[in-house]
C-alpha positions as CSV (number, residue, x, y, z in Angstrom):
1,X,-28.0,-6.8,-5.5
2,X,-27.5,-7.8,-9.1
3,X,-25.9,-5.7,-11.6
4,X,-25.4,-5.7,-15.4
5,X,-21.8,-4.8,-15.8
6,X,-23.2,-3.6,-19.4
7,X,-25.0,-0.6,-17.7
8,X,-21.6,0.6,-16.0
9,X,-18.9,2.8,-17.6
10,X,-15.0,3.3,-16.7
11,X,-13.4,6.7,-17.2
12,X,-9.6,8.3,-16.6
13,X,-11.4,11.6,-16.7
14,X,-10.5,12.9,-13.3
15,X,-13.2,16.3,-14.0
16,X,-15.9,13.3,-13.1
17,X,-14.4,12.1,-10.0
18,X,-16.5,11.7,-6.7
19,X,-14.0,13.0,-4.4
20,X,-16.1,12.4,-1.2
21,X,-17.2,8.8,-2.6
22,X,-13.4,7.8,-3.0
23,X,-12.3,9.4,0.2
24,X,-15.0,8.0,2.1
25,X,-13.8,4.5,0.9
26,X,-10.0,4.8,1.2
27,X,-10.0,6.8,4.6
28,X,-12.1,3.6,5.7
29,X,-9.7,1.0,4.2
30,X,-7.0,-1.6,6.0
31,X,-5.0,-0.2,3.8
32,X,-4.8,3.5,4.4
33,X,-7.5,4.3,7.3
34,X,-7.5,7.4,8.2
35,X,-5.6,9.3,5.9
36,X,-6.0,13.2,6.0
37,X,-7.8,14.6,3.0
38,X,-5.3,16.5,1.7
39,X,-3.0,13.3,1.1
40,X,-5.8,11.5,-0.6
41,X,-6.0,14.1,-3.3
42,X,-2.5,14.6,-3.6
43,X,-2.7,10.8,-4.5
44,X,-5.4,11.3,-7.1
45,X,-3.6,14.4,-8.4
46,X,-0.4,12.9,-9.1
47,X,-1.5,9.4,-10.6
48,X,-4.2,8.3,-13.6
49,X,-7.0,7.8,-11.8
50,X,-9.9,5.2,-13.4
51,X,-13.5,5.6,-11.9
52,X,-16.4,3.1,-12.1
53,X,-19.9,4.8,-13.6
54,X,-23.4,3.7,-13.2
55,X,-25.7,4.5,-15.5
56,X,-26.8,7.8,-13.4
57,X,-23.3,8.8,-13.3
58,X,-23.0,7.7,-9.9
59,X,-19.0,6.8,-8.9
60,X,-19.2,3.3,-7.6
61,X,-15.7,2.6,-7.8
62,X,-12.2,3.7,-8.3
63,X,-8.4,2.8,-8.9
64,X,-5.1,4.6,-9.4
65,X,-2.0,3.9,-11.1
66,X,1.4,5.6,-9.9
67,X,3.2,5.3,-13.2
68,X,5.7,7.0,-15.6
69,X,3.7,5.1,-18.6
70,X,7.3,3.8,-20.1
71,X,8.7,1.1,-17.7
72,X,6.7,1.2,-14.1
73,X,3.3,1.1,-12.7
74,X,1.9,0.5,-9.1
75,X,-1.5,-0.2,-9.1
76,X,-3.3,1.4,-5.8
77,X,-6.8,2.1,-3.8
78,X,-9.0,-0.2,-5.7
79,X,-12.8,-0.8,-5.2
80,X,-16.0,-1.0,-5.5
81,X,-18.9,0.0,-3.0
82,X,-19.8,-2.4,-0.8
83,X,-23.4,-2.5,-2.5
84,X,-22.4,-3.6,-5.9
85,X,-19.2,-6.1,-5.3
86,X,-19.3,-9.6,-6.5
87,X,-20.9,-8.3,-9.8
88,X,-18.2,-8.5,-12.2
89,X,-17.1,-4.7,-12.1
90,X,-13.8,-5.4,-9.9
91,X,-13.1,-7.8,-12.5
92,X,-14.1,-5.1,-15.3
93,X,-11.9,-2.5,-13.4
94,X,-8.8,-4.5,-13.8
95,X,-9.6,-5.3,-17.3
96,X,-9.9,-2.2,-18.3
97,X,-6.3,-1.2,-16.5
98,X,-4.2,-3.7,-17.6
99,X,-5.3,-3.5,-21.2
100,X,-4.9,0.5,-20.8
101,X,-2.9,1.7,-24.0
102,X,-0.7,4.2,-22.1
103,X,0.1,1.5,-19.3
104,X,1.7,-1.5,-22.4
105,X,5.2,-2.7,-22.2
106,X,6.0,-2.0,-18.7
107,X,9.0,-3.7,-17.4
108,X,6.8,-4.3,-14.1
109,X,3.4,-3.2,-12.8
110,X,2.8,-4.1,-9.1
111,X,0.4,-4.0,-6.2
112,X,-0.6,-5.1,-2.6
113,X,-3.2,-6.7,-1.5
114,X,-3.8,-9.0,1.1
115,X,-7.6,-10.2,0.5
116,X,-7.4,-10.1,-3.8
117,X,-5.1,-12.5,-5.1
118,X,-7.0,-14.7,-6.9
119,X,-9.0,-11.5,-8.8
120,X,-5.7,-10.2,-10.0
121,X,-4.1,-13.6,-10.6
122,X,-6.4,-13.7,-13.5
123,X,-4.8,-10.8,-14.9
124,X,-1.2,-11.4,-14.9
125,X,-0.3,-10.6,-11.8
126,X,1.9,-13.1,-9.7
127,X,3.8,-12.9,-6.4
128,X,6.9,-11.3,-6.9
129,X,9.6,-13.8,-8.3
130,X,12.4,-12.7,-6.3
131,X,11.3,-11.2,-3.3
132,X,14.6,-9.9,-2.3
133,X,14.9,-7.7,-5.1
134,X,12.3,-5.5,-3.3
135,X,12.5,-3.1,-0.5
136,X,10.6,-0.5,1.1
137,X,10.0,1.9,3.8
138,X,6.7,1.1,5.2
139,X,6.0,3.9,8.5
140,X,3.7,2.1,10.7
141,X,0.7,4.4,12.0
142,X,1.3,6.9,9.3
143,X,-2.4,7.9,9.2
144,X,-2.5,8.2,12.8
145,X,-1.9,10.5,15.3
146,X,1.0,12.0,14.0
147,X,0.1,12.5,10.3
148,X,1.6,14.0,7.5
149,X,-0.8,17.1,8.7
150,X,1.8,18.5,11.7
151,X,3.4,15.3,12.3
152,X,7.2,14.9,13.7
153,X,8.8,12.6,11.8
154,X,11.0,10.6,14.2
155,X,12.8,8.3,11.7
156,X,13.7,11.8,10.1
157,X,14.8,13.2,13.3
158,X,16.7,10.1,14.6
159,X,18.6,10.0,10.9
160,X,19.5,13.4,11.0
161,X,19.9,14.1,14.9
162,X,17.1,17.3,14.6
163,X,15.1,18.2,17.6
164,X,12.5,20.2,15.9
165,X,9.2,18.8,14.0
166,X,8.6,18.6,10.9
């Protein structure tokens, strides 16, 4: 399918999110399969949220950006449906976020990906300069059985010697 990036929109209005479009998507991801519902809109909630319009209206796309507008950014949960990629409104998208007037003069906006480089090289983005400058904590199976919903959090349990769950 063939699309007109003309006849597509991009909005930070979060009242004209698709909730179960974005979800549906992210829940289905390699990068956060599986993650409970409640988590997901805590996510979009808590970050400035840009959603790709049809013409209709229809949410074909989304991204978030976990930010304090002055000095940080992390760019997360981009994409477009299936359906309409390879049409220029990925490349739209990232336009649109990188030129955003609230998100200028940051001291470093980052993301992960591990099938996009070349889409956000052509926006400024670069692998990280100094890669030991970085850390994180990165839970494996964090979606999975034991979630956030009920879960027992064994690094927190080890670290603090507690029996109970959390």
């Amino acid at each position: 399918m063939t699309a007109n990036i003309s006849n597509y929109s991009i909005s930070t209005d979060k009242s004209k999110l698709n909730f179960n479009v974005i979800y549906n998507f992210i829940a289905n991801s390699y990068w956060a399969k599986g993650i409970p519902k409640s988590v997901m809109q805590s996510a979009i909630d808590n970050s400035m949220c840009f959603g790709v319009y049809s013409a209709h209206n229809e949410q074909v796309g989304f991204a978030r950006v976990v930010t304090d507008k002055a000095t940080f950014a992390y760019l997360a949960d981009v994409f477009i449906t299936p359906h309409l990629q390879g049409n220029g409104l990925s490349k739209l998208l990232i336009k649109t976020i990188v030129e955003h007037p609230e998100l200028q003069g940051l001291r470093r906006f980052l993301l992960a990906t591990s099938d996009a480089h070349g889409l956000y090289a052509q926006y400024g983005f670069k692998p990280i300069d100094n890669p030991a400058l970085l850390m994180q904590i990165n839970p494996e199976n964090v979606y999975g059985k034991n979630n956030r919903e009920g879960r027992t959090c064994s690094f927190f349990k080890t670290l603090l010697g507690a029996t109970e769950s959390y």
